[in-house]
DODOLO-992420 format. One line per field, with one value per residue (C-alpha): residue number from 1; chain; z, y, x. Coordinates in Angstrom, 3 decimals, always signed. Layout:
% residues N
num <- NUM	...
chaine <- A	...
up <- Z	...
north <- Y	...
east <- X	...
END
This chain:
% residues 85
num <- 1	2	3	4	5	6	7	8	9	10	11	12	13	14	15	16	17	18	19	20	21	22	23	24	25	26	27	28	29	30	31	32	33	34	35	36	37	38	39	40	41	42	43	44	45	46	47	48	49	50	51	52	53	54	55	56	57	58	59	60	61	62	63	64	65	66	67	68	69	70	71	72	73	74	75	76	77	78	79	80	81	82	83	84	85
chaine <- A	A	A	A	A	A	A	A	A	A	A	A	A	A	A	A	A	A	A	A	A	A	A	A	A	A	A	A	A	A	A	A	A	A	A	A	A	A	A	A	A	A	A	A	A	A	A	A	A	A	A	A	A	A	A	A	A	A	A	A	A	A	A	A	A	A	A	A	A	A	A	A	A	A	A	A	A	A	A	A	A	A	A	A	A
up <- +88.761	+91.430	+93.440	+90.642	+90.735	+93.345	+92.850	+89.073	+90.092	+92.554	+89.719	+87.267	+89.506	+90.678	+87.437	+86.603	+89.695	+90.252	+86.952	+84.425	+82.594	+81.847	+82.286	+79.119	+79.129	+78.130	+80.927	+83.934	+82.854	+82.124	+85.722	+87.566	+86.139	+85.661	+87.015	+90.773	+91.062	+89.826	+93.830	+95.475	+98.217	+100.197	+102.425	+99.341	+96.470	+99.110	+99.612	+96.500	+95.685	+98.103	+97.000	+93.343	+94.786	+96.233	+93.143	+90.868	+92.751	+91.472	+94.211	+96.829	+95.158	+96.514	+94.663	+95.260	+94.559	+93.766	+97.857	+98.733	+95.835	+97.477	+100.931	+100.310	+99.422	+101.629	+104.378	+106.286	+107.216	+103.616	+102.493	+104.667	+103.477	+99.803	+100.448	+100.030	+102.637
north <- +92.113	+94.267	+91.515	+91.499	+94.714	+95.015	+92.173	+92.995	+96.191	+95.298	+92.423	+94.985	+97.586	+94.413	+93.710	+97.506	+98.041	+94.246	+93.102	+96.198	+94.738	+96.041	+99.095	+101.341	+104.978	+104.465	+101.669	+103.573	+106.620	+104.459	+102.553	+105.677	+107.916	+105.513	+101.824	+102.757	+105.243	+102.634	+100.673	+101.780	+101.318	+104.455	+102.341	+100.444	+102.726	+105.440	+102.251	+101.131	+104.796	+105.039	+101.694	+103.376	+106.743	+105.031	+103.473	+105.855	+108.235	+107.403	+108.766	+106.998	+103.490	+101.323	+98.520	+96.557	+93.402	+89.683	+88.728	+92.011	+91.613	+87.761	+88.835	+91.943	+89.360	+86.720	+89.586	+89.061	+92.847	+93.912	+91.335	+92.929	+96.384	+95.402	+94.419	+90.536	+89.435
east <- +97.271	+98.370	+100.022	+102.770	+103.525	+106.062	+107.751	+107.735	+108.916	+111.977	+113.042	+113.862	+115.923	+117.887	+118.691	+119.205	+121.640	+123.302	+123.451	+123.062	+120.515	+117.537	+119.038	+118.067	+116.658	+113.034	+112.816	+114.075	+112.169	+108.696	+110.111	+110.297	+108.184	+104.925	+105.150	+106.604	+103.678	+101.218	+101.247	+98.343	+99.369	+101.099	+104.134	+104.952	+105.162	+107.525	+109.913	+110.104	+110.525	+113.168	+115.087	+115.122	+116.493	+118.765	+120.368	+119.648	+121.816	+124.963	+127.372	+125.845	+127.097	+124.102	+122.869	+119.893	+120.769	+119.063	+119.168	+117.622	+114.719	+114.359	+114.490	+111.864	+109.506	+109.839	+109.719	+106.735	+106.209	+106.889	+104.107	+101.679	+103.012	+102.262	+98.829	+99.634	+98.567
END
């Protein structure tokens, strides 16, 4: 099921960052530490990398939100990225 991976993936850190939900330790740290290395492929796993450096780092103040996890997937160019095409 590696098509569901991303989007999985980009679900949960919009809920982490937007909403705080889904937001415990043992998520983020399985999250981060195991599922975002689980894309194979390269472009995808470093941007979703980047997205969760992004809100994890906590002076920075970015948040990912719903509209950004909708429009990373309706993004033709991230499709293709994400091997789903």
């Amino acid at each position: 099921m590696e098509h569901l991976n991303i989007g999985f993936l980009l679900f949960v850190l919009s809920e982490q960052s937007e909403s705080k939900e889904l937001d415990s330790r043992s998520i983020r740290s399985s999250m981060d530490r195991w599922w975002a290395n689980c894309i194979r492929n390269q472009q995808a796993r470093e941007w979703i990398g980047e997205q969760i450096r992004k809100v994890r780092s906590e002076s920075a103040g970015y948040v990912f939100t719903r509209q950004m996890y909708r429009d990373a997937l309706e993004e033709k160019e991230f499709a293709w990225v994400a091997g789903l095409e």
